[in-house]
C-alpha positions in Angstrom: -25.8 -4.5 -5.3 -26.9 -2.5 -2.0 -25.0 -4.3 0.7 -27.6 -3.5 3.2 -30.2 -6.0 1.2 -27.8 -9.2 1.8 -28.7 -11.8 4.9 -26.4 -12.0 7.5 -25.2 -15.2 5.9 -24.6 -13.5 3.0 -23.1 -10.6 4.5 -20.7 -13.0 6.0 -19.7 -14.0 2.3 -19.3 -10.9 1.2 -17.5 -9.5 3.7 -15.1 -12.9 3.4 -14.3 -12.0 -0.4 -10.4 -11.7 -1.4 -9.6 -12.6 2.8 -6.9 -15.1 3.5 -8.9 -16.3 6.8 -11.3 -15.3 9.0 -10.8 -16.5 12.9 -13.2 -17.7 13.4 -15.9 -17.1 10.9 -19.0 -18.6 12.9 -17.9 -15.2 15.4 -18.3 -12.9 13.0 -21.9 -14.4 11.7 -22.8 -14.3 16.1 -21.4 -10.8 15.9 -23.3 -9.2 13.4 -26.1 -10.6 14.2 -26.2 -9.6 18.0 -25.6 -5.9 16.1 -28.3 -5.9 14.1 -30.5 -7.4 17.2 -28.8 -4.6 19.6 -28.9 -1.5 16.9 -25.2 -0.6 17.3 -23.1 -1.0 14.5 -19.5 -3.1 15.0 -16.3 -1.5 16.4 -13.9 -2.3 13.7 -10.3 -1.5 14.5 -7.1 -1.2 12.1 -4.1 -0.4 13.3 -1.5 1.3 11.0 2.1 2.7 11.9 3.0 5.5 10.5 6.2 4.4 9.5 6.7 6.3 6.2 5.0 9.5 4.4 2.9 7.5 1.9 0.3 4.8 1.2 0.5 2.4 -1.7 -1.7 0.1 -3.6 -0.9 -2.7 -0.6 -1.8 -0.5 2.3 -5.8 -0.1 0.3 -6.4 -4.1 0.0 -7.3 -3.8 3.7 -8.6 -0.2 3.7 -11.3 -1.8 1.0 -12.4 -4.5 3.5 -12.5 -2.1 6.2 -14.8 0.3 3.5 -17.4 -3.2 3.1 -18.0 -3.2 6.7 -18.7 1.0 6.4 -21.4 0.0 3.6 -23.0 -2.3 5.9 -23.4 0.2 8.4 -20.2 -0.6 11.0 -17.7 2.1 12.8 -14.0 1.4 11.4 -11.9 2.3 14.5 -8.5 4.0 12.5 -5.5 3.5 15.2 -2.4 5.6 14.6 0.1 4.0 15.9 2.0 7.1 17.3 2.9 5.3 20.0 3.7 2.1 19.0 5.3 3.8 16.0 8.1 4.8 17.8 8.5 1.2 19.1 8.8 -0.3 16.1 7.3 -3.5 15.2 9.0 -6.7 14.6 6.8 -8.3 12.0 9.1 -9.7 8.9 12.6 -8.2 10.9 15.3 -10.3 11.3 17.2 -7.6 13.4 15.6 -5.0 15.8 13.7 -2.6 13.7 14.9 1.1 14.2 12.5 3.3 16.3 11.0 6.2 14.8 11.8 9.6 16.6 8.3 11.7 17.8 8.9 14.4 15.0 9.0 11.6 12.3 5.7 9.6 13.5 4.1 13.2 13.5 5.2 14.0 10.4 4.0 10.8 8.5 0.6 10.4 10.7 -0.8 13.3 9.7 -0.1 12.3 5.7 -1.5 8.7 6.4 -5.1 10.8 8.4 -4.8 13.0 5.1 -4.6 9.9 2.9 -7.1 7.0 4.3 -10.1 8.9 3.0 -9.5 8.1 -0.6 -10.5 4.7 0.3 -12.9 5.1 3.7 -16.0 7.1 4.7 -14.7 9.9 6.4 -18.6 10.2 8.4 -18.0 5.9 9.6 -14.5 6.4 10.4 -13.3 7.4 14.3 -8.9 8.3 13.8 -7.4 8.1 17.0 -4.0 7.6 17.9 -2.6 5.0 20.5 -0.4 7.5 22.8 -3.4 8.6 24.1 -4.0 5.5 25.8 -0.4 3.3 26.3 1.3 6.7 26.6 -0.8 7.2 30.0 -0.3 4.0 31.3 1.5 3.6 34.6 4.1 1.3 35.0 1.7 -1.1 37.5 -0.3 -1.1 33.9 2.2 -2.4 32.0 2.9 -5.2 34.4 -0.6 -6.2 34.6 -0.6 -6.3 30.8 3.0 -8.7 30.5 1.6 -10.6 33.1 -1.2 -11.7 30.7 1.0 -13.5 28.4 4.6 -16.1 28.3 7.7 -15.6 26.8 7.5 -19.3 26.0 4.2 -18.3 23.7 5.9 -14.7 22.2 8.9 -17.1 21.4 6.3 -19.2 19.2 6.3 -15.9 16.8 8.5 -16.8 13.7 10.3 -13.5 13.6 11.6 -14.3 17.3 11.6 -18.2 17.3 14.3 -17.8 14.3 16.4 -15.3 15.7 16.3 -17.0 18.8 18.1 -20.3 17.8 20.4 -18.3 15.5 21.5 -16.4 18.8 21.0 -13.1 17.2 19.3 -10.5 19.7 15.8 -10.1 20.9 15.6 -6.6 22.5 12.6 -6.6 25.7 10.7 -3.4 23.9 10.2 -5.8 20.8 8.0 -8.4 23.2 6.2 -5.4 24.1 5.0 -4.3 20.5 2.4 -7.4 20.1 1.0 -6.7 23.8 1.0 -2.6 22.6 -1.2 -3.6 19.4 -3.4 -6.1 21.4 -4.3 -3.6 24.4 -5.8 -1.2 21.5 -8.0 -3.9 21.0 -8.9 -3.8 25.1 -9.2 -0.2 25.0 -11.1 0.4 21.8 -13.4 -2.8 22.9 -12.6 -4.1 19.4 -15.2 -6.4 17.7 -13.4 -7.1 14.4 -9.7 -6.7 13.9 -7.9 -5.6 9.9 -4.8 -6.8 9.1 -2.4 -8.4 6.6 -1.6 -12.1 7.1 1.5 -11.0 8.3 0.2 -9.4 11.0 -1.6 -12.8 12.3 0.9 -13.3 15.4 -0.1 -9.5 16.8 -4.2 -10.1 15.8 -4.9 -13.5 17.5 -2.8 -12.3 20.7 -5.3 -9.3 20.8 -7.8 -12.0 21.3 -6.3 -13.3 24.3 -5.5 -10.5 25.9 -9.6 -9.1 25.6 -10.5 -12.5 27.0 -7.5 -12.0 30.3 -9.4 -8.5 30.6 -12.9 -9.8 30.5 -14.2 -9.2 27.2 -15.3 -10.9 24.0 -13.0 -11.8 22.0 -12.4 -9.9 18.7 -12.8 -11.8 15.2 -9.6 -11.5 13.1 -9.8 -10.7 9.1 -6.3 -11.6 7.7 -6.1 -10.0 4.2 -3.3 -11.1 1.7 -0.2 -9.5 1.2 -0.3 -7.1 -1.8 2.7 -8.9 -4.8 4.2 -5.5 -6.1 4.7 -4.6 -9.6 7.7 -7.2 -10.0 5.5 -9.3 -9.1 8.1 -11.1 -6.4 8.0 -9.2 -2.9 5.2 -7.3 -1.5 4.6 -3.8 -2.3 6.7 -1.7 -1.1 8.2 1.9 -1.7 11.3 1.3 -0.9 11.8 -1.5 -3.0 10.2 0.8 -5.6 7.3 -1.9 -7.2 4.8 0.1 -6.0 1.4 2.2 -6.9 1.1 5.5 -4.7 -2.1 6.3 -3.7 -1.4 10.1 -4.2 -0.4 9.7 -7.9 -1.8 10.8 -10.7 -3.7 8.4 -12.6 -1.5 8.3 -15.4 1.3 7.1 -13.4 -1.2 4.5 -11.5 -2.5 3.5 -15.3 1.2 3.1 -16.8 2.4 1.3 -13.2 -0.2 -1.2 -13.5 0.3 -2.1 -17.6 3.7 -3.0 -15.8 2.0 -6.3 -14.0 2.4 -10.1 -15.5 -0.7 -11.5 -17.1 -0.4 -14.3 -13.9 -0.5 -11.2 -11.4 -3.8 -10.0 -12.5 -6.6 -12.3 -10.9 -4.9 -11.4 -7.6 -5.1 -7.5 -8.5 -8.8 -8.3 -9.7 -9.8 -9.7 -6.4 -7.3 -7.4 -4.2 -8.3 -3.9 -5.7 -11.6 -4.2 -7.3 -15.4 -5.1 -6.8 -15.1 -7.1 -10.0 -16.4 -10.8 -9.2 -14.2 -13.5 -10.9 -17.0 -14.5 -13.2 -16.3 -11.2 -15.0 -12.8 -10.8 -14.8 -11.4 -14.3 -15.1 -12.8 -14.9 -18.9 -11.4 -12.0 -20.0 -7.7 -12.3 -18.2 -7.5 -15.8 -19.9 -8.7 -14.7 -23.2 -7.8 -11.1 -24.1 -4.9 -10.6 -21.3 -4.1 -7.2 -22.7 -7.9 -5.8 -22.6 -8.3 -7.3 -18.8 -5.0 -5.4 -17.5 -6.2 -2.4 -19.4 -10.0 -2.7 -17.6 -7.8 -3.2 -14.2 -5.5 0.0 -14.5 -8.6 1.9 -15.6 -10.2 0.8 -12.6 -8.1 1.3 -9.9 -7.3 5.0 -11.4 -10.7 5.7 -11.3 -11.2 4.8 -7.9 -8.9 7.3 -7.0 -9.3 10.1 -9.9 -12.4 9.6 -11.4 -13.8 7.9 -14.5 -12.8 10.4 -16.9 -9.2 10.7 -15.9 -8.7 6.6 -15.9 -10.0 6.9 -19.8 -7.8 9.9 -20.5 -5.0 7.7 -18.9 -5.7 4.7 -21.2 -5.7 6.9 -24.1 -2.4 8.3 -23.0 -1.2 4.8 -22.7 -2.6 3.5 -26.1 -1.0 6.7 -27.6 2.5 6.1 -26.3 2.1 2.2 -26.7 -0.2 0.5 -28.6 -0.1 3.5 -31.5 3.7 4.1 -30.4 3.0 7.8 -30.6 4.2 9.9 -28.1 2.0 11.8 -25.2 0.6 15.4 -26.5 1.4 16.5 -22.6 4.7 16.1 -21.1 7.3 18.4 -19.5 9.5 21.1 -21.3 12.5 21.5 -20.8 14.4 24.8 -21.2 18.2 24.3 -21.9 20.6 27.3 -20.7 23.5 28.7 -23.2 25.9 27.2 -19.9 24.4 23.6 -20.2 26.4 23.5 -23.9 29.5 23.2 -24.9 30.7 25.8 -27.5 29.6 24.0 -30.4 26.5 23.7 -29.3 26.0 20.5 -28.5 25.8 18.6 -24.6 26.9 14.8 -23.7 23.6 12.7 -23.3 24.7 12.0 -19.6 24.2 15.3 -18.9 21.2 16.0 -21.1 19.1 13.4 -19.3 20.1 14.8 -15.4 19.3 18.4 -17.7 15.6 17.4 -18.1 15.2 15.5 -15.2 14.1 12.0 -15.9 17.5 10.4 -14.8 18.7 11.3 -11.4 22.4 11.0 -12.1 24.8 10.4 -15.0 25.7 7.0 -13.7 22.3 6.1 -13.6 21.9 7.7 -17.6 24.4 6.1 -18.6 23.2 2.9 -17.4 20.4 3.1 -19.1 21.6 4.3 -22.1 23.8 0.9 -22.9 20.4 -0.7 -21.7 19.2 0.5 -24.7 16.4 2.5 -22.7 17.0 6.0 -24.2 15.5 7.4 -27.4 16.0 10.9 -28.9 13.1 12.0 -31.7 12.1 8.1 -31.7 15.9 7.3 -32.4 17.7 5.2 -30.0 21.1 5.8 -28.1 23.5 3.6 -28.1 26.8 5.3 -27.1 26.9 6.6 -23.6 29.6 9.1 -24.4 27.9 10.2 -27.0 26.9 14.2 -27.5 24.1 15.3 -29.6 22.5 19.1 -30.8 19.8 20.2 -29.0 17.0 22.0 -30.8 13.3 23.1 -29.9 10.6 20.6 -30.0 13.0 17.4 -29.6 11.8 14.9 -27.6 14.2 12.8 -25.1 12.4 9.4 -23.9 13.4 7.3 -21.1 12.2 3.5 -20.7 8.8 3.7 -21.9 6.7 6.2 -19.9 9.6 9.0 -18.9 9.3 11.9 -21.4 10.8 15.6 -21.8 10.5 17.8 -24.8 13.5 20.5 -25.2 13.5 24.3 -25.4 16.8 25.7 -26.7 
């Protein structure tokens, strides 16, 4: 399908695929039609804080809409949020959110810049970061901005409403986060706004702000929330159910085998370009061949098509053949890592190659009946063993090392 062949109507359709809402859609139809009348493509604006190193699986599900509006032609505005960064917003906190220091907003933007162009056109795509604008603002700017909106409507935001009758503490600089995030919109002249639907409060007050300065009013895209690999809370890193956008695509293959069968029409419609007509058959008939189709996907997206088969054949190897993978770590054991029989405590062995952190956590795992020596399980964590060359230690199902005496 070449995007650039569908009517406006049907652009509108497209372009609606996978979103929670659109507000209001009848804008976005006048909007792209007064583009295509005027020649100039749509401003569309996302705004992301760079409030960590990395970008998961979550973070593309937007990036993807943001790439549809690319293939029809549109400018995707990218807004670091250096500034507002270092604010901290209060979306989903139920205390005041910890600001970021300047070094550590640095740090992580220039990851996220380095990052975004798995996903986006790097030639349709304008970065810019937010300090350049609020961080010049005089103070007479600022209270021409507040003066634009109520407490009585900021107190209407769940996170504050909530907190507010449980007579836990608002901090001022938190109001000031949704009027940061809608004065990009003012500045950037935004015609289309990205975000989660969690970030609905902050997108529809950008709308009223435009309209207190004079402009049109930008049309929201709320995209759902991302269900991590536990397939409970959203993705997240440090929750640790999530999909890196920097790993390799074995990792991304064996992380998404991980989901339920009931997470994989959202996954479908979320991170792929597959319609439902395709997918939905084959989750509900041959589960195991649609999550394998979805992992390859996704992997490919971000590796290549030959990688995401050399992943599934990795995975079939290690799972569906229960051999083990021809390409894994060794591990070299020093004469000071034995005892002087020879032989090492499994504890130790597993911190040793690397694919346990500590002893407690080995251990753990160990009477969890998730550790296998040549194929053979362990069962006693105080149990020792005799290293020799070519034996392979396994951990859960996709943590591997082979050993070097």
């Amino acid at each position: 399908m070449n995007p650039l062949d569908l009517s406006l109507e049907e652009q509108v359709q497209w372009l609606s695929r996978g979103a929670a809402d659109v507000v209001p859609q009848a804008e976005l139809l006048a909007k792209l039609k007064r583009a295509r009348d005027a020649r100039r493509p749509l401003r569309v604006k996302l705004g992301m804080d760079p409030t960590a190193p990395d970008l998961h699986l979550g973070h593309t599900v937007v990036m993807r809409k943001l790439r549809q509006f690319q293939q029809l032609g549109h400018e995707v505005n990218l807004v670091i949020g250096d500034f507002t960064g270092m604010i901290g917003d209060p979306t989903g906190k139920s205390e005041t959110r910890r600001s970021l220091t300047p070094e550590e907003v640095q740090a992580n933007a220039q990851t996220y810049q380095d990052q975004v162009f798995h996903v986006l056109d790097p030639e349709r795509t304008r970065v810019v970061y937010n300090n350049d604008w609020l961080g010049a603002m005089h103070f007479s700017d600022v209270i021409r901005l507040t003066s634009c909106y109520t407490v009585a409507r900021l107190l209407e935001r769940d996170e504050f409403d909530k907190r507010f009758r449980e007579g836990r503490p608002i901090s001022v600089h938190e109001f000031l986060y949704p009027l940061s995030q809608a004065y990009d919109s003012v500045h950037l002249k935004a015609d289309v706004e990205l975000g989660g639907t969690d970030q609905r409060f902050n997108i529809l007050l950008g709308r009223d702000i435009q309209a207190s300065y004079g402009q049109e009013s930008q049309v929201a895209v709320l995209m759902p929330i991302l269900v991590g690999l536990d397939g409970v809370q959203k993705m997240s890193k440090s929750l640790g159910n999530y999909v890196g956008v920097t790993e390799d695509a074995q990792t991304m293959f064996d992380k998404l085998m991980s989901i339920s069968d009931a997470a994989m029409p959202n996954y479908y419609e979320l991170l792929t370009e597959a319609p439902e007509s395709d997918y939905a058959p084959l989750v509900r008939e041959q589960p195991m061949e649609a999550k394998k189709r979805l992992a390859a996907s996704v992997a490919a997206d971000y590796h290549g098509a030959a990688a995401a088969q050399e992943a599934r054949l990795g995975w079939e190897r290690v799972h569906s053949r229960r051999e083990i993978p021809e390409d894994m770590p060794v591990v070299t054991l020093k004469g000071e890592d034995l005892k002087e029989d020879g032989r090492i405590w499994i504890g130790r062995l597993l911190v040793a190659t690397g694919l346990v952190q500590g002893s407690r956590e080995g251990r753990r795992l160990v009477e969890q009946g998730g550790v296998s020596v040549d194929g053979e399980k362990v069962t006693d964590p105080d149990g020792e063993i005799e290293p020799r060359d070519g034996m392979v230690v396994q951990v859960g199902r996709r943590k591997f090392a082979r050993l070097k005496v």
